[in-house]
N, C-alpha and C positions, 0 to 999 in steps of 0.2 A: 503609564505602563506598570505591571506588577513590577513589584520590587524583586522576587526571584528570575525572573522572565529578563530585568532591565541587572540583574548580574551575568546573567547568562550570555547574553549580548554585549557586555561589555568589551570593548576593543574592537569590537566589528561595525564598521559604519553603514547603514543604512545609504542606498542611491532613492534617486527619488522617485522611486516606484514604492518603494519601502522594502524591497530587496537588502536582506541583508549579505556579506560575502562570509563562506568557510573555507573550507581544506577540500580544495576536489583533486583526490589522490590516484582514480584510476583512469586519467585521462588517458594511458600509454596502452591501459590493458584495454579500455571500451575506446579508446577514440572513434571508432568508424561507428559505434550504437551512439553514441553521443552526435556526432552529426549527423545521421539518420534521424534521433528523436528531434534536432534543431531547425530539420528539412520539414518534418510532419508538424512542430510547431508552429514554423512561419506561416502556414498556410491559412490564407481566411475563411473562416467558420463563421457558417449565420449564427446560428444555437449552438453555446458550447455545448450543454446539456442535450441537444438531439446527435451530435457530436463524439460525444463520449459515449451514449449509448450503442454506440457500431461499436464498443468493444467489451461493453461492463454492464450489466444487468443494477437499473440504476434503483427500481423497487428492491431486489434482493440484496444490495449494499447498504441501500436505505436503513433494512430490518437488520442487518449486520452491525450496521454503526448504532444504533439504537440498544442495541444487546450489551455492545462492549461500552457502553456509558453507562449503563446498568450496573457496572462492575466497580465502576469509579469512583472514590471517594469524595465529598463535596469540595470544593476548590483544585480539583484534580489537573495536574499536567501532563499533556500527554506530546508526544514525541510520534509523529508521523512518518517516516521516512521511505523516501521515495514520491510522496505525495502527488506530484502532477500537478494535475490543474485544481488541487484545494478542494474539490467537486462533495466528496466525503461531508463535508465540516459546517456546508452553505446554510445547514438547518439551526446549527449549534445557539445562536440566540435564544429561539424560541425554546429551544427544549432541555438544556444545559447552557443557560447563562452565568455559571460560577466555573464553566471547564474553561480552559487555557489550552493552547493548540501550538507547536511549533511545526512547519513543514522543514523538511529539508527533501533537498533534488539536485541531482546533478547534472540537470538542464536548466539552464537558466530560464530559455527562452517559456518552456512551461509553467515557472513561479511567476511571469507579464500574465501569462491567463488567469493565475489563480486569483492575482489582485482584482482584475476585472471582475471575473466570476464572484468573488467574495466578497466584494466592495467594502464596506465601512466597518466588517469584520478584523479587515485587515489593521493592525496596529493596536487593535482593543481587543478581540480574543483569541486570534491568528496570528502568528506570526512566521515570516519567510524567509530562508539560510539556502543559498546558493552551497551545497554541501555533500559529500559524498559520506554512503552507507558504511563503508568499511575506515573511514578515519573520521568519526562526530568528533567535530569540534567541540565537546562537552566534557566540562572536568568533571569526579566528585568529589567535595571537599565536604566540612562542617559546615559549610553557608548551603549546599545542595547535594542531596541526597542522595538526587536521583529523580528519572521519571514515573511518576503514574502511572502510566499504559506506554508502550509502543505497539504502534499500529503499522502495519506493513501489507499493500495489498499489488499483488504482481512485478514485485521490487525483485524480491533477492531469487529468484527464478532467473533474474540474468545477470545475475552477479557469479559470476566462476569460481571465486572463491567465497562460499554458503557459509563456511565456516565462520571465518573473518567477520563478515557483516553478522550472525549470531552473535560471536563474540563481542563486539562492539553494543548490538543493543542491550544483549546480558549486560555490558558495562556500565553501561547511561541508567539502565533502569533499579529502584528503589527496592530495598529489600519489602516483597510482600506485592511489588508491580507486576501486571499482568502482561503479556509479551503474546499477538499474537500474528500470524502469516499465514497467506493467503497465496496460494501458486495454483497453477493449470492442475487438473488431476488428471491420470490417465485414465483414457476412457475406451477400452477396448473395443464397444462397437464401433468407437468413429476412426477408431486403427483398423478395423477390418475393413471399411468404407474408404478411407484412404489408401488402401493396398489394393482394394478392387478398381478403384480407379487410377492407379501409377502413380499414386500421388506419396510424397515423404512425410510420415508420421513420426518428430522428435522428441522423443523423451530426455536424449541430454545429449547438448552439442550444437554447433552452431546451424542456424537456420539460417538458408541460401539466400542471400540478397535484403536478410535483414540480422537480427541478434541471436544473441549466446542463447539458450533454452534451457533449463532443468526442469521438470517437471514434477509434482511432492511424487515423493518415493520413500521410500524406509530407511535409503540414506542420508537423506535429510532427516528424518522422523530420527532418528538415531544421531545425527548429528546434531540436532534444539536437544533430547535428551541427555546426553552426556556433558553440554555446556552447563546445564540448568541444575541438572541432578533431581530434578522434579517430574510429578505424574504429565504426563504430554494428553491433552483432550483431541480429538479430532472432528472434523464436521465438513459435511460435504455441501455446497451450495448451486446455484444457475442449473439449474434440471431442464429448462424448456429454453434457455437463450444460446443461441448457437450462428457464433457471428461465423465461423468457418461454413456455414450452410447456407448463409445471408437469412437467415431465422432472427430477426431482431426487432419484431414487436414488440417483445416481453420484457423486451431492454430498457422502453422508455418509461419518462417518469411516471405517470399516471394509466400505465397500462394494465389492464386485470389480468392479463396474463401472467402479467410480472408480480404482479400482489399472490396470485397460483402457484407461484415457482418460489418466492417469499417461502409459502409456505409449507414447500415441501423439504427444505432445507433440515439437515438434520446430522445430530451427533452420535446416529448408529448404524450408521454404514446402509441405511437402505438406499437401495437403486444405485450406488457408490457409482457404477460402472458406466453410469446416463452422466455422473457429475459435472460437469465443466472446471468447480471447482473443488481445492480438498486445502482446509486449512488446519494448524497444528496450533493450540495455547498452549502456558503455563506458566505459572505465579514464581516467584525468585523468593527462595527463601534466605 
């Protein structure tokens, strides 16, 4: 184990999944999204991969995680949170084999997928924290500095307080580390489609029979800016995957669809309004 990775970890024991346990501190405010995500984890999946694509554009994340490794320093750590099923990371050998990866989640039952899914990554350049967003179990001291990157993709969207988990990964991360997030964007034609058909369009607040909802806004964008006190980049992505339509060819892994909407992704607001997604960086000085 690296020697910063095996401080970090210190005092937490691994179960023998390779699970390690943190601080999961919003059981009381999400408990009912927590066993909701533990009821949708238990379920048997053939393919986790044709699995996750019913809700994640797995070409257009692909060029997403590719980008922000781009950004990374050589022996870089980065701090995932929220991570899921690991799904992100599965390439990380071949294409950054000097990166370091910590997941944290505060479902357990999804860090059993990500082992699976990740296999012999797991322990050598992954590693997995039973953990919540808004209390990381991470100090910084002289021995750690800080993270490399935090990665964050459709986490702090249902986190109620957006602030808190900022502030938190503002805190973990290394002066000069890039911090970025990924939430739903609003997409006013598919608000007009949903009102044409009686259907409820959530921009912030709880969705009926499942979770909490924010969706990026300017109060968020305003809220990463004021924690950071830095320039905020924006960028819109998933232009043709549209799992609310059951439009999800473009989702899978090897689909040209999906390599099209790849590459239509972009950090100047065109077609904003088609986006599915809209994500906010910025560097910690």
């Amino acid at each position: 184990m690296n020697d910063i990775v095996s401080r970090l970890l210190e005092g937490f024991s691994p179960d023998s999944e390779g699970i390690y346990g943190g601080v999961v501190g919003t059981a009381n405010q999400q408990q009912e999204e927590i066993e909701l995500r533990e009821e949708v984890a238990s379920r048997q999946v053939g393919s986790r991969l044709d699995a996750i694509s019913g809700s994640h554009s797995i070409p257009v994340m692909d060029r997403e995680v590719d980008r922000f490794l781009k950004k990374m320093p050589h022996g870089a750590l980065i701090l995932d949170i929220g991570g899921c099923w690991g799904w992100h990371w599965r390439r990380l050998a071949s294409i950054r084999p000097d990166v370091l990866v910590i997941i944290v989640d505060f479902v357990r039952p999804n860090l059993t997928h990500a082992c699976q899914l990740l296999g012999d990554l797991i322990g050598r350049q992954v590693w997995l924290m039973h953990a919540d967003a808004t209390a990381l179990p991470f100090w910084i001291s002289e021995e750690f500095e800080g993270f490399d990157g935090v990665w964050t993709v459709q986490t702090f969207q249902h986190i109620p307080d957006f602030r808190q988990a900022v502030s938190e990964a503002y805190r973990v991360l290394k002066s000069g580390g890039t911090f970025v997030n990924y939430s739903l964007n609003h997409q006013p034609p598919i608000a007009w489609l949903y009102r044409m058909l009686g259907k409820n369009y959530v921009m912030k607040g709880q969705i009926e029979g499942a979770f909490w909802l924010a969706r990026a806004s300017d109060e968020q964008k305003d809220c990463i800016k004021s924690i950071f006190k830095a320039h905020l980049a924006e960028r819109w992505t998933e232009f043709l995957f549209s799992p609310e339509f059951r439009f999800l060819h473009p989702g899978r892994e090897r689909s040209l669809l999906g390599c099209l909407d790849a590459s239509l992704s972009n950090n100047h607001g065109r077609l904003c309004w088609f986006a599915r997604q809209h994500s906010y960086e910025c560097r910690k000085h």
